[in-house]
C-alpha positions as CSV (number, residue, x, y, z in Angstrom):
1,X,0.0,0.0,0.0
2,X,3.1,2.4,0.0
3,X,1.8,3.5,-3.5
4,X,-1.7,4.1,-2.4
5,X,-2.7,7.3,-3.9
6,X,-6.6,8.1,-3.1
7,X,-8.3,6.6,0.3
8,X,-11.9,6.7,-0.2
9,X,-14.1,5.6,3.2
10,X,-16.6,8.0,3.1
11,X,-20.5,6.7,4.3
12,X,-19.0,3.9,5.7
13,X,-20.1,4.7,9.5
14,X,-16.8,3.9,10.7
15,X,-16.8,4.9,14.2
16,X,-14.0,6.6,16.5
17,X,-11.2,8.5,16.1
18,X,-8.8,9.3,13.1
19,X,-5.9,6.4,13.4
20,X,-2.7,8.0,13.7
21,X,-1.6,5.3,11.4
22,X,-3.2,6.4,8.3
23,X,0.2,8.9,8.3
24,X,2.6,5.8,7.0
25,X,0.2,6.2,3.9
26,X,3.3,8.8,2.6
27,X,2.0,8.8,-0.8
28,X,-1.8,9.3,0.1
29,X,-2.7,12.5,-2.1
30,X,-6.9,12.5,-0.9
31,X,-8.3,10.8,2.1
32,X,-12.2,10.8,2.1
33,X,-13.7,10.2,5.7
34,X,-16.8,12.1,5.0
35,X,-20.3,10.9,6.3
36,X,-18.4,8.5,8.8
37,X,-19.0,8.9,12.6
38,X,-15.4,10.0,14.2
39,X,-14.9,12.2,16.7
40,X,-12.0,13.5,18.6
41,X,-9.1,15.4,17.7
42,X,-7.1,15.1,14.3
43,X,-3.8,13.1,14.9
44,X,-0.9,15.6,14.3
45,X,0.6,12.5,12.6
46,X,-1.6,13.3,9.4
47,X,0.8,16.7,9.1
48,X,3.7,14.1,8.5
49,X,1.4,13.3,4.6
50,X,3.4,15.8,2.5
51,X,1.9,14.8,-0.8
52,X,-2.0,15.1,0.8
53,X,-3.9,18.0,-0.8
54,X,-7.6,17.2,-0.5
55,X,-8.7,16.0,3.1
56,X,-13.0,15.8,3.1
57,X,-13.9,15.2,6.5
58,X,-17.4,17.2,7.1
59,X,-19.8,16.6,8.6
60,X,-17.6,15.2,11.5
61,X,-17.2,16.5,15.4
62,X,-13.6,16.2,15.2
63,X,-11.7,19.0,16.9
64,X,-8.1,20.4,16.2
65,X,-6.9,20.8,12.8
66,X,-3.0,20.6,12.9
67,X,-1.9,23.8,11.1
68,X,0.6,21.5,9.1
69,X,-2.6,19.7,7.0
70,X,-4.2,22.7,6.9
71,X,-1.9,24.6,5.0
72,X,-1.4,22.0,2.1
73,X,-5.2,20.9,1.5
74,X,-8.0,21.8,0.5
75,X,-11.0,20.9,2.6
């Protein structure tokens, strides 16, 4: 998966927090977890996804953008 490009999970009701793991995906350009049901705060790990420029998230009640996604994507 070190290639993976595009994540899609979106209305999937996956439930919980954003895994900290989904930084090792280094390649991941979008990463769709729209329509899910997470909460809690967005892992300061996802600022580590240099290539990442679109993050869709809404509508979600998680908390605490790190400045370091929100200055490369579009969300």
């Amino acid at each position: 998966m070190s290639q993976l490009n595009i994540l899609s999970l979106g209305g999937n009701d996956i439930v919980g927090s954003i895994p900290a793991v989904l930084s090792n995906l280094t390649m991941l350009t979008v990463l769709d977890l729209a329509f899910c049901k997470l909460n809690g705060t967005i892992p300061t790990e996802l600022g580590k996804m240099t290539q990442l420029t679109f993050l869709h998230l809404s509508p979600q009640t998680v908390q605490n953008y790190p400045l370091a996604v929100l200055h490369r994507v579009a969300h």
